[in-house]
N, CA, C and O atoms as a GROMACS GRO file, in nm:
protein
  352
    1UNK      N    1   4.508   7.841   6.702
    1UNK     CA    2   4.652   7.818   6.704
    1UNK      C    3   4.706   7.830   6.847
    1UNK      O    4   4.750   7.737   6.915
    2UNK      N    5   4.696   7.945   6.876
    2UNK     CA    6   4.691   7.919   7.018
    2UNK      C    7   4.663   7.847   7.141
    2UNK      O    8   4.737   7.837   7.239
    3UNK      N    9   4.516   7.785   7.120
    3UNK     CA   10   4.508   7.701   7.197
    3UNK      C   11   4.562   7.602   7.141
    3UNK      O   12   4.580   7.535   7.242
    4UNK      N   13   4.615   7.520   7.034
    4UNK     CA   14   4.667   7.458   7.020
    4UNK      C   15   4.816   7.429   7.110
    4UNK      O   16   4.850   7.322   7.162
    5UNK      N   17   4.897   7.569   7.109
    5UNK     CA   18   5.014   7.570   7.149
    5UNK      C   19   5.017   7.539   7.314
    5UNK      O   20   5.098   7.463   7.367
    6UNK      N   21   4.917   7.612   7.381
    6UNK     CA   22   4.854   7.562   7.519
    6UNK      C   23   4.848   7.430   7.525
    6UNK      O   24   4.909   7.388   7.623
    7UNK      N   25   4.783   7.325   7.442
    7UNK     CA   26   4.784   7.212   7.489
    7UNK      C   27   4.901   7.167   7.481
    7UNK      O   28   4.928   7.081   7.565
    8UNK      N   29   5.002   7.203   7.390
    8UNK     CA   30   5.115   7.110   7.343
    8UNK      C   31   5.194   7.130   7.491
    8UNK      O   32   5.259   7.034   7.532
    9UNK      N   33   5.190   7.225   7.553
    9UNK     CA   34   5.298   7.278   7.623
    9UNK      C   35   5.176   7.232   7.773
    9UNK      O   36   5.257   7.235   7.866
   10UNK      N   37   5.046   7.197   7.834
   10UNK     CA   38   5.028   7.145   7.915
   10UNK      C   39   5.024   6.998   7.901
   10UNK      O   40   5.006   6.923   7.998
   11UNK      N   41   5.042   6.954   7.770
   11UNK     CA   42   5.116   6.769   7.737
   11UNK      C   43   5.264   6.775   7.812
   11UNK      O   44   5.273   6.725   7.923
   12UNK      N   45   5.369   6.833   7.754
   12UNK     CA   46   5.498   6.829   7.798
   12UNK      C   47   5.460   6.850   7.912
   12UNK      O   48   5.473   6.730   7.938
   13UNK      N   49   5.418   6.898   8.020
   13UNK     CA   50   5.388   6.948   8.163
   13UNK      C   51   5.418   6.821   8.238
   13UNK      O   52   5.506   6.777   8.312
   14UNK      N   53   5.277   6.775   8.171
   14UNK     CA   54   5.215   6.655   8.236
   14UNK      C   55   5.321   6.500   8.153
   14UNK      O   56   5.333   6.395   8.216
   15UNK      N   57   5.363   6.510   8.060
   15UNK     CA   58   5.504   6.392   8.071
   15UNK      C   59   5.587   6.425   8.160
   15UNK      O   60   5.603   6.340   8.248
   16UNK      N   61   5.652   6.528   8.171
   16UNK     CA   62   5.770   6.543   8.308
   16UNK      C   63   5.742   6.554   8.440
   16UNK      O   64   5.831   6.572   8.522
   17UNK      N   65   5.567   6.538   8.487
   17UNK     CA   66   5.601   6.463   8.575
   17UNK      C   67   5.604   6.326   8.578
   17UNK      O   68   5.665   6.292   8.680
   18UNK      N   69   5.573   6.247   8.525
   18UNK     CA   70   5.571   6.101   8.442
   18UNK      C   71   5.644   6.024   8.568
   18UNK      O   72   5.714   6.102   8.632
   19UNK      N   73   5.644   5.908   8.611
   19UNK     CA   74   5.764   5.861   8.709
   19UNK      C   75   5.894   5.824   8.591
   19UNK      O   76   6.011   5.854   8.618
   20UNK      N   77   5.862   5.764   8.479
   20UNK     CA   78   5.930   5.720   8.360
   20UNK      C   79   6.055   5.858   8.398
   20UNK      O   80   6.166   5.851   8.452
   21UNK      N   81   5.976   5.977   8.340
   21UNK     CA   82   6.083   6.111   8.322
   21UNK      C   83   6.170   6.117   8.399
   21UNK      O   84   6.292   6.099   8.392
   22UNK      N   85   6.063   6.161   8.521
   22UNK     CA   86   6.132   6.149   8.652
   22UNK      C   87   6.272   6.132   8.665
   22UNK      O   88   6.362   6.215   8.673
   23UNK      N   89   6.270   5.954   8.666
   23UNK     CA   90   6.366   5.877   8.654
   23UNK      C   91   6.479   5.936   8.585
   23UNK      O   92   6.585   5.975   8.634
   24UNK      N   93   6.438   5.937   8.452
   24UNK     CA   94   6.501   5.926   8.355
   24UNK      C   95   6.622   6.068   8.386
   24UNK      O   96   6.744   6.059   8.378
   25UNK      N   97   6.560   6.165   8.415
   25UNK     CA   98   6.610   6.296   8.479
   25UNK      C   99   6.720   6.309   8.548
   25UNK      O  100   6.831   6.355   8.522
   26UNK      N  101   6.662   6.251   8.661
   26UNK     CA  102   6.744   6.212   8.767
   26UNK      C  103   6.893   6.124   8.764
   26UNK      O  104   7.002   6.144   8.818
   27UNK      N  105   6.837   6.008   8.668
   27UNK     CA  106   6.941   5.941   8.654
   27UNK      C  107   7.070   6.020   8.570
   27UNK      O  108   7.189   6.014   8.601
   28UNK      N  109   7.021   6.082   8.479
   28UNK     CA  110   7.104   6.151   8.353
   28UNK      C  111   7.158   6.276   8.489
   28UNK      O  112   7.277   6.252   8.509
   29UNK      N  113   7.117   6.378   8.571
   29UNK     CA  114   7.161   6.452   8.640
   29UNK      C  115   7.269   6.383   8.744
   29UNK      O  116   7.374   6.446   8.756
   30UNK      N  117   7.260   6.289   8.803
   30UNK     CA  118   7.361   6.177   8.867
   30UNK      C  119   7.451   6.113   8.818
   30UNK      O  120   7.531   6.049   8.886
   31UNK      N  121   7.453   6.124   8.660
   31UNK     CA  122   7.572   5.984   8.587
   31UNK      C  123   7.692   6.083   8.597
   31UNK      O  124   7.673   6.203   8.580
   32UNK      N  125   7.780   6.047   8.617
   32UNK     CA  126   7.943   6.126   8.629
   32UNK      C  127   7.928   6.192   8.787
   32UNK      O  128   8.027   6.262   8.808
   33UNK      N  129   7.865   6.192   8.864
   33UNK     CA  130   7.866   6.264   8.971
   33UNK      C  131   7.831   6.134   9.141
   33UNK      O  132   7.838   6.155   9.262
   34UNK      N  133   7.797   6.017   9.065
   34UNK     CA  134   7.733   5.923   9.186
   34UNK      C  135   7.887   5.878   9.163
   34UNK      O  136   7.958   5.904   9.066
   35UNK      N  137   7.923   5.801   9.280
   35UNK     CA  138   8.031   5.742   9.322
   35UNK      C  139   7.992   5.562   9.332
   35UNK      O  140   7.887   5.515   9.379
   36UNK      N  141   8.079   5.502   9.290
   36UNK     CA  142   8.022   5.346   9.292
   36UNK      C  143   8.070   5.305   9.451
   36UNK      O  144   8.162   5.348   9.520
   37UNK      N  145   7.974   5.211   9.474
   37UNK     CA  146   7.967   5.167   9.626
   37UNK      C  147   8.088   5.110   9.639
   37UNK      O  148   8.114   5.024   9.556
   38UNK      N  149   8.175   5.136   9.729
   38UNK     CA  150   8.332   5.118   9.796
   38UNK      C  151   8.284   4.898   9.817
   38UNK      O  152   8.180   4.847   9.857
   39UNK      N  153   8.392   4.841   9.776
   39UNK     CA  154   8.420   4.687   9.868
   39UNK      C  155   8.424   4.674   9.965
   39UNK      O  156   8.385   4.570  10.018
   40UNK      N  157   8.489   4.804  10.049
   40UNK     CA  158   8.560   4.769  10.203
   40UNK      C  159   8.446   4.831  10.300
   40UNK      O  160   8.391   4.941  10.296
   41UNK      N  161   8.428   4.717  10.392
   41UNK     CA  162   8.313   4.792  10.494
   41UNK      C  163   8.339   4.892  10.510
   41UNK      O  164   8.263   4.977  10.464
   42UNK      N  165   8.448   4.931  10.577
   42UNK     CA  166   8.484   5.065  10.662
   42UNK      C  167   8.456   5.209  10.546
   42UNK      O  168   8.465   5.327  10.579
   43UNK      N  169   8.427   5.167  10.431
   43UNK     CA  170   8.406   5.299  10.364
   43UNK      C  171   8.258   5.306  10.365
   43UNK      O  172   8.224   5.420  10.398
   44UNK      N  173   8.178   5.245  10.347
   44UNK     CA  174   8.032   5.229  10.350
   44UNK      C  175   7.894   5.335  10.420
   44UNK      O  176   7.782   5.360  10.375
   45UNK      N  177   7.966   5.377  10.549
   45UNK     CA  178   7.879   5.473  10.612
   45UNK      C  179   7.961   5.582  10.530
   45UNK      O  180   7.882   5.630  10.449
   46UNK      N  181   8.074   5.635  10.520
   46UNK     CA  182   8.143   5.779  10.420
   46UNK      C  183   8.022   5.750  10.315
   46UNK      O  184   7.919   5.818  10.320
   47UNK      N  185   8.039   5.648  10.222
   47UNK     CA  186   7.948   5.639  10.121
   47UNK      C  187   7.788   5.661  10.098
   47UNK      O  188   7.732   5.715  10.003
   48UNK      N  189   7.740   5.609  10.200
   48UNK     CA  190   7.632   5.603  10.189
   48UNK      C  191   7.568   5.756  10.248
   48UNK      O  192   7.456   5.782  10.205
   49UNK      N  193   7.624   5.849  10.334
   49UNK     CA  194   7.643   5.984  10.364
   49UNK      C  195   7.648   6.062  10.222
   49UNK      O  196   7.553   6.131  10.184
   50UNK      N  197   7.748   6.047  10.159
   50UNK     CA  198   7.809   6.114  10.067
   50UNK      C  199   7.646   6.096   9.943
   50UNK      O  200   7.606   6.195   9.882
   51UNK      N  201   7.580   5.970   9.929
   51UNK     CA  202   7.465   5.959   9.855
   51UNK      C  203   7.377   6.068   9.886
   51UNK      O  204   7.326   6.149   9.808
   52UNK      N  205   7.369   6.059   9.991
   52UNK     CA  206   7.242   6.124  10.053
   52UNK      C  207   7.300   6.259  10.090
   52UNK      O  208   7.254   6.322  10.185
   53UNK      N  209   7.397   6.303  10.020
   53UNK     CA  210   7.402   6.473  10.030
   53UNK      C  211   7.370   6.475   9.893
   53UNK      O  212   7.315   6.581   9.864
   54UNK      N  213   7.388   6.377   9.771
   54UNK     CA  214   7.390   6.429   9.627
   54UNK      C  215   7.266   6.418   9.615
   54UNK      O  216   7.197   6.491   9.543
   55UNK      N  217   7.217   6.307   9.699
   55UNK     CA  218   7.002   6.314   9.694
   55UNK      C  219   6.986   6.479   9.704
   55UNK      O  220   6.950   6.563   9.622
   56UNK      N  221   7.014   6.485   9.802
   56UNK     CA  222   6.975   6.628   9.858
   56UNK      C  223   6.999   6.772   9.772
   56UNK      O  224   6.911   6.853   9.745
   57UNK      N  225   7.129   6.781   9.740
   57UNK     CA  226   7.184   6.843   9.657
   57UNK      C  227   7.091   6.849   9.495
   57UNK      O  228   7.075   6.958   9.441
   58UNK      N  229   7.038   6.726   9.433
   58UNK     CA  230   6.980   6.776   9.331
   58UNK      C  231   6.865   6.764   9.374
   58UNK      O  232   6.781   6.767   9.284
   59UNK      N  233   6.823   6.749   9.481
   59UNK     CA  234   6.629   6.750   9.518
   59UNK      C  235   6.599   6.612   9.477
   59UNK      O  236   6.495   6.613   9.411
   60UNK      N  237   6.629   6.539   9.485
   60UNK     CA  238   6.626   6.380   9.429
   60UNK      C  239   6.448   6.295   9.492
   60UNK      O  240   6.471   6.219   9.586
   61UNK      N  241   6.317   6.301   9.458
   61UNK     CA  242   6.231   6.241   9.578
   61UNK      C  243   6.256   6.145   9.648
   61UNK      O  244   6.351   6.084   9.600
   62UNK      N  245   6.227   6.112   9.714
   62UNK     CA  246   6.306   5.981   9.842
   62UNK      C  247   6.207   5.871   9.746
   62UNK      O  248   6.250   5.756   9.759
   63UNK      N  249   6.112   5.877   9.674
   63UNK     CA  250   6.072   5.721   9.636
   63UNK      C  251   6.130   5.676   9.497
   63UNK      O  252   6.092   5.574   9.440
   64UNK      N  253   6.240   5.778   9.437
   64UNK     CA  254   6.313   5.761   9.314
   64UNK      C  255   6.450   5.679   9.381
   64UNK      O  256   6.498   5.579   9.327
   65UNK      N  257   6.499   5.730   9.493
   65UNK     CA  258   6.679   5.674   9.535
   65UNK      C  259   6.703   5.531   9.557
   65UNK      O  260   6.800   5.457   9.544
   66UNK      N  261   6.557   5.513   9.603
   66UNK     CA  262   6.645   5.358   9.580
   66UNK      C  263   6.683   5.284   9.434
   66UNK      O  264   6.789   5.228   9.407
   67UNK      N  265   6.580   5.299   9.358
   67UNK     CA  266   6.606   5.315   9.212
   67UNK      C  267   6.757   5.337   9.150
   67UNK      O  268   6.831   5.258   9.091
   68UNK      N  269   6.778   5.491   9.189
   68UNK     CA  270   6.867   5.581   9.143
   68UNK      C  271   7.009   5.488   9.167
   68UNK      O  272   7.090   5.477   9.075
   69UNK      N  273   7.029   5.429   9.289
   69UNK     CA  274   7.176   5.408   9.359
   69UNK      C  275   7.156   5.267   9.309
   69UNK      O  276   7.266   5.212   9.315
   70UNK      N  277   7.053   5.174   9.257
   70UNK     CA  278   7.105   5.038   9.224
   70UNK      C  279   7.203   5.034   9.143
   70UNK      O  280   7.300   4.982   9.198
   71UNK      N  281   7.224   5.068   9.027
   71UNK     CA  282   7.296   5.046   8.954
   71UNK      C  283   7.477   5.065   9.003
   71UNK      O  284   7.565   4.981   8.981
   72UNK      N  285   7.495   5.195   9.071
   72UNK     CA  286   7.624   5.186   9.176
   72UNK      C  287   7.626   5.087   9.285
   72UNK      O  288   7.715   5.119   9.363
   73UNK      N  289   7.578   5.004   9.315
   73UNK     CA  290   7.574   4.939   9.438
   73UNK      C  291   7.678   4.803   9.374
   73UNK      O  292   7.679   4.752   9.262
   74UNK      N  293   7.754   4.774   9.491
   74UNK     CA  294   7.807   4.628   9.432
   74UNK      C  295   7.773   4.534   9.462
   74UNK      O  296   7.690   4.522   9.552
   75UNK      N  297   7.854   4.378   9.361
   75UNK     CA  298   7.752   4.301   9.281
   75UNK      C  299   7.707   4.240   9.453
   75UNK      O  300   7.588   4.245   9.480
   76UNK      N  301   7.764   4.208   9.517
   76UNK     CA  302   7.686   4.197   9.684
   76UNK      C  303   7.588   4.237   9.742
   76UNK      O  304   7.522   4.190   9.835
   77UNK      N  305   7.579   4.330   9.680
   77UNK     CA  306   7.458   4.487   9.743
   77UNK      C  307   7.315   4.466   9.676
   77UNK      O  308   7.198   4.478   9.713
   78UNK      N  309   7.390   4.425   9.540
   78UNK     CA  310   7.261   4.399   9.400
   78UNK      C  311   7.209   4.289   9.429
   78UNK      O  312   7.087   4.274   9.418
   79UNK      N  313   7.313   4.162   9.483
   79UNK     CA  314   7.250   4.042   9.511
   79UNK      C  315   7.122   4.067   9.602
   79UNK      O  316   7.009   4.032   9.570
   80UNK      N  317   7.156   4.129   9.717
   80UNK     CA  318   7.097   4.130   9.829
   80UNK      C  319   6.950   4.213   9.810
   80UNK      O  320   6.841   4.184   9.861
   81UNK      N  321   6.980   4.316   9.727
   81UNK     CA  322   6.816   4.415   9.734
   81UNK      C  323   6.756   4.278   9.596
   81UNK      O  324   6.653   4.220   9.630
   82UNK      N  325   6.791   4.251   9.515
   82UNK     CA  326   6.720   4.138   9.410
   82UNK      C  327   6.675   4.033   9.529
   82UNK      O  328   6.553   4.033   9.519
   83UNK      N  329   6.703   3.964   9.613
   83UNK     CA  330   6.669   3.887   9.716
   83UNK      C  331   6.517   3.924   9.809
   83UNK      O  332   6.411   3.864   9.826
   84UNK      N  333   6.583   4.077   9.863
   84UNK     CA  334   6.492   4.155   9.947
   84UNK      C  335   6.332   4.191   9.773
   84UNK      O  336   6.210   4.174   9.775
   85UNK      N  337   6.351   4.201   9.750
   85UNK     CA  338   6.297   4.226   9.650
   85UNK      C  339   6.179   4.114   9.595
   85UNK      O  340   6.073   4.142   9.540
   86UNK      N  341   6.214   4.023   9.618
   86UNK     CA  342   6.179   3.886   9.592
   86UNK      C  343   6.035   3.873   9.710
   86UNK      O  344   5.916   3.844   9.699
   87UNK      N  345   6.132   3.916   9.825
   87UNK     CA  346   6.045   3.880   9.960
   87UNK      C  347   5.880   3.996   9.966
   87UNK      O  348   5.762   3.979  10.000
   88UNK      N  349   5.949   4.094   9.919
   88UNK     CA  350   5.800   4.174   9.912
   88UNK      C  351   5.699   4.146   9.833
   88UNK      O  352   5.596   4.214   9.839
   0.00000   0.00000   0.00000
């Protein structure tokens, strides 16, 4: 029984680190707290600052954020990484 309970609980271990979880984590810890990307240039560096303290702030890994911030980015921003995206 015991070892039973050991495995169950080194399964869950090994799903959360999962990249899937990860994600999934991250994103749910960020929804109500990310700010959607401003229209006007001049807000853009405030913004993009302001990301990268909330990266920081929840421990966010740097190969999850780009991920994380697509969905706030505007439809300009989305065009452009779907483009860049293309090219790799």
């Amino acid at each position: 029984m015991k070892e039973r309970e050991l495995q169950i609980q080194l399964d869950r271990e090994q799903v959360s680190k999962t990249l899937v979880s990860q994600t999934k984590l991250f994103a749910d810890a960020l929804k109500g707290t990310m700010p959607r990307m401003p229209s006007e240039v001049v807000h853009l560096l405030t913004y993009f600052k302001d990301v990268e303290q909330l990266f920081a702030k929840f421990e966010v890994p740097v190969g999850l954020q780009a991920q994380l911030i697509r969905p706030y980015l505007s439809e300009k921003a989305k065009l452009l990484v779907s483009r860049i995206d293309g090219m790799v």
